[in-house]
N, C-alpha and C positions, 0 to 999 in steps of 0.2 A: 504493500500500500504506500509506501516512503517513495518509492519511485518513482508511482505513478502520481503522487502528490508532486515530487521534482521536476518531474517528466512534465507535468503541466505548468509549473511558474516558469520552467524553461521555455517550453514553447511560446509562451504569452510575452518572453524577454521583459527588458526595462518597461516597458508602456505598461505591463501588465500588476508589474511592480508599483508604478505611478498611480494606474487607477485604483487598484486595492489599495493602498495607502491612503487616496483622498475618499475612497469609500467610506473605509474605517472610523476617519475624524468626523462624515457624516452621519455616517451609520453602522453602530459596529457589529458587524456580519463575523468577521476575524479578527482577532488582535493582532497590532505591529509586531508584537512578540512572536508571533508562529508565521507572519509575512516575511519578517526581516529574517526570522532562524534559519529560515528554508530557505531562503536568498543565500543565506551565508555559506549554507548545506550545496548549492548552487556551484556557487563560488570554488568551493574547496573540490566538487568534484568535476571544474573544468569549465562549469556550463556558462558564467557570469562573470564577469569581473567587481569586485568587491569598491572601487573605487566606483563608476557608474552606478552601482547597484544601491550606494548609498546617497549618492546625490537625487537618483529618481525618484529613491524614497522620500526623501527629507522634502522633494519640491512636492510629492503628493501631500503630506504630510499637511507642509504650507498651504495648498493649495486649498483641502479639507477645512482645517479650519479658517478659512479666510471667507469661507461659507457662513460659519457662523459670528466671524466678527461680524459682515453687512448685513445680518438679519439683527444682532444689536445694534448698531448703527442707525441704523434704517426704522428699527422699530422703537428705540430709546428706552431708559429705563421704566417711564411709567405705560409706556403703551407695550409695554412686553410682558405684564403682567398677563392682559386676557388670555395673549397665545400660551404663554405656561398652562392658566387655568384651561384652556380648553383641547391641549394637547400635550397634557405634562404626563400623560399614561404613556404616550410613546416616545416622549420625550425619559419617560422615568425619571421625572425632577419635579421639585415644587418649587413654589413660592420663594418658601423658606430658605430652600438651597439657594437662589439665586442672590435673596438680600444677603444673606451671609456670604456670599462669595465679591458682590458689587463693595459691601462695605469694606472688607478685606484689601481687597483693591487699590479702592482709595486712599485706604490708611498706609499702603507700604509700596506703591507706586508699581514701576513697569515694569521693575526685574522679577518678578513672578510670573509673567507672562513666562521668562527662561527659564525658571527653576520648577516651574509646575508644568513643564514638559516633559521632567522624567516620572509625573504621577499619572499612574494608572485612568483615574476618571477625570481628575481635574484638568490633565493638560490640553482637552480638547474643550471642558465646562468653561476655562478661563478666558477661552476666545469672544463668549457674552460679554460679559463688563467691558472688556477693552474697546468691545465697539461699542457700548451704549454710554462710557466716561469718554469715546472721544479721542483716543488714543490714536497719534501719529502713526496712519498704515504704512509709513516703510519701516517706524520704528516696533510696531507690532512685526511684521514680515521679516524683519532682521533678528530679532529675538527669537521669535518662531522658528526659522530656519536654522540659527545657532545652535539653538538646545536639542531641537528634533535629528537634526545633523550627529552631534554627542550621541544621542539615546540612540539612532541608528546602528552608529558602528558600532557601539556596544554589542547589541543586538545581533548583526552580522557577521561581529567579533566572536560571538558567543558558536552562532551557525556553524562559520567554517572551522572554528577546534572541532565540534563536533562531524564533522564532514571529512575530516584530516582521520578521525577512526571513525570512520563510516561501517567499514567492516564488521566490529565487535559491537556497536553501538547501536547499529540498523535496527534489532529486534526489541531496542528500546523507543528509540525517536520514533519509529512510525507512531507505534501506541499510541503514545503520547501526544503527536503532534494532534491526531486524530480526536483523542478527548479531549484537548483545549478547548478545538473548532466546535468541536460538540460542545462543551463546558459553558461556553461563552455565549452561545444560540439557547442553551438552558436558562444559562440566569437572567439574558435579556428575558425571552418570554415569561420569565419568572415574576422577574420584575415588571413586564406589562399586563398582565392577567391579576396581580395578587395587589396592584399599584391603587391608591387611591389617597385622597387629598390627607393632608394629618388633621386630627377632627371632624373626618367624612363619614 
C-alpha cells in the first residue's frame, strides 16, 4: 500500500504536492505531516527532489491560507461573526475560539502568524485575525512562507531518513501512513457531527 501511496504523489509531481498542500490549509482532507512525509519518502527513493519538493509545499501552504486571510479581510471582525455562527459545524470553530484567538493577536503582534505555523490547528486558525486586524499581506505572506518553509523541511526531513531505510521500515510507514489519512477524516467528521454551539 506504501507504494502505491508513493506511486501516486509521484505521479501527481510538484503541482500535486502544491494542491494538497493548499487543500489542506482549506480543508483538511490530509495533514502536511503525511503530504510532506511521503514527499520526503519520495525524495529518498529517487522520485522528487527535496529542495523543489519543499518550496511547492510551503507556496501551497501560502497559498491555502491566504484563503483564509481574505475571507477575514473581507468579512472583518464583527461581520465574521454570523459566518462562524452559521457555518462553524464545518468550520469546527466557535465564536469563542475566534475572540480568543483575534485578542491574542492583538496583544502580541505579527510574529505569531510565524510561530503558530509549526501548530497543528492554529497555524492555518491564525490566518482569520491577520486579515480581519488588517495585517500587511506581504508581511503576513512573508511570515507564512518563513515558518511553513521550516515546518516543511522538517517534515520532508523527517520523510526521507525514513525513505533512506525504506526496506526495514516499509511494513511500518505504510500502516501508518494509512491510519493518519484515516485518523484525521475521523476526527474531522467527528468533530462535525458531535459539533454544536457551547451552550446549545
Amino acid at each position: 500500500m506504501t507504494d502505491l501511496i508513493l506511486d501516486w504523489i509521484a505521479w501527481g509531481g510538484y503541482l500535486g504536492i502544491f494542491l494538497l498542500m493548499a487543500l489542506e490549509n482549506i480543508f483538511p482532507p490530509i495533514p502536511s505531516e503525511v503530504i510532506m512525509g511521503l514527499g520526503g519518502i519520495a525524495v529518498a527513493r529517487g522520485q522528487m527532489a527535496m529542495v523543489p519538493l519543499v518550496l511547492w509545499g510551503t507556496a501551497g501552504t501560502t497559498i491555502g491560507n491566504l484563503f483564509w486571510y481574505e475571507v477575514g479581510r473581507r468579512l472583518g471582525y464583527a461581520r465574521f461573526r454570523p459566518f462562524v455562527e452559521r457555518h462553524g459545524r464545518w468550520l469546527t470553530l466557535e465564536w469563542e475560539d475566534v475572540e480568543r484567538i483575534h485578542t491574542f493577536f492583538q496583544r502580541q503582534g505579527g510574529w505569531v502568524v510565524f510561530v503558530f505555523r509549526f501548530m497543528p490547528t492554529f497555524r492555518t486558525l491564525i490566518s482569520l485575525p491577520a486579515g480581519m486586524t488588517a495585517m500587511p499581506l506581504w508581511r503576513f505572506m512573508l511570515w507564512t512562507f518563513l515558518g511553513s518553509a521550516i515546518w516543511n523541511v522538517i517534515l520532508g526531513g523527517a520523510g526521507y531518513y525514513l525513505g533512506t531505510r525504506y526496506a526495514e521500515l516499509d511494513k511500518y510507514v505504510g500502516p501508518v501512513g494509512i491510519v493518519l489519512m484515516v485518523v484525521a477524516v475521523l476526527v474531522y467528521l467527528y468533530r462535525v457531527f458531535t459539533w454544536h454551539p457551547r451552550g446549545g
